[in-house]
N, C-alpha and C positions, 0 to 999 in steps of 0.2 A: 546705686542703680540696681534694682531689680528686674533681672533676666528668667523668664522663664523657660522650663525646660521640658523638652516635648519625650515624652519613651519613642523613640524609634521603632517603625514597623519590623519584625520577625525577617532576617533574611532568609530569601525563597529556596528553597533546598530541593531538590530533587530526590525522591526513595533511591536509593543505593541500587535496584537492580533496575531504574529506569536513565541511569547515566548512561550519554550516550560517547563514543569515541567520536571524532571527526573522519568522517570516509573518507578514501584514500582513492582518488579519481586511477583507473586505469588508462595506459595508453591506448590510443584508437585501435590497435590491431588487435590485443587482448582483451577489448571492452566488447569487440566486434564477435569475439568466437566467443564469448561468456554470455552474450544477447542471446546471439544462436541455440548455445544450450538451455537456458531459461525458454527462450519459445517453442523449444523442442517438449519442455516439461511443460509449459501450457496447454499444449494442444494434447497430452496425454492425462490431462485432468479430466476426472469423471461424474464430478459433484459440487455440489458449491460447496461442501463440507470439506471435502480435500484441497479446492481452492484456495479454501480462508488458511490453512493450516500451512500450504506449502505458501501462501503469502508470507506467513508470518516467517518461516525460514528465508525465506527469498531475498527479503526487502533490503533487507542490509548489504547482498549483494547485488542487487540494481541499484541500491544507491552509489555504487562505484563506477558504472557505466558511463560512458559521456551522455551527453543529455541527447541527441539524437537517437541513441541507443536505448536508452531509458522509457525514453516516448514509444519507441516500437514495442518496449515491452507491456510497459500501460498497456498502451492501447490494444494488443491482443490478450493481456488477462481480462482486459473489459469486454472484450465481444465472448471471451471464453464464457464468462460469467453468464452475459446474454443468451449464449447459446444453453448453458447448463439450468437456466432459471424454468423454462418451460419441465425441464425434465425433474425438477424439484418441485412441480405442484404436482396433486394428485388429483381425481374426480373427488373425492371424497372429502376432500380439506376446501372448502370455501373462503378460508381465512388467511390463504398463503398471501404474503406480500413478495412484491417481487424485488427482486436486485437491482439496484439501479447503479451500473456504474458511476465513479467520479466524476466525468467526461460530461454524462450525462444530467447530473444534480448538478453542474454548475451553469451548464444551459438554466436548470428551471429555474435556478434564483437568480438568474441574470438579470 
């Protein structure tokens, strides 16, 4: 009896500096004062430039937040965003696209 033999697909690997830890949920009371100061640094965002760059530090620690915590913070870097997008076009630039929160892109492809 002749069995044939398939090569195996490549197991999927992740690059070494995109492995990620599994987040470490905070208790409510510690989730609650670490919200706080994350929205404290939202509302002192001045750019979408500095936006994107304090996301990228951020993220990792809202993802420790509980989830109603986490939504508060969404949701106010998404209006921050909104608010900062009119300040990032210019008269001169006809070509700006605008920001569109998450929030908001999953409306449009709803």
């Amino acid at each position: 009896m002749h069995t044939s033999v398939r090569p195996t697909e490549p197991e999927r690997v992740k690059p070494r500096g995109l492995q990620r830890s599994p987040a470490v949920l905070l208790d409510p009371e510690r989730s609650a004062a670490l919200s706080e100061n994350l929205l404290t640094e939202i509302l002192a965002l001045q750019s979408a430039e500095q936006a994107t760059t304090w996301a990228t530090v951020a993220l990792k620690h809202k993802n420790s937040l509980t989830a109603a915590n986490a939504k508060q913070v969404e949701d106010a870097f998404d209006r921050r965003l909104l608010a900062l997008a009119p300040l990032e076009q210019t008269t001169n630039d006809t070509t700006a696209v605008p920001v569109i929160p998450a929030q908001e892109r999953s409306r449009r492809t709803a």
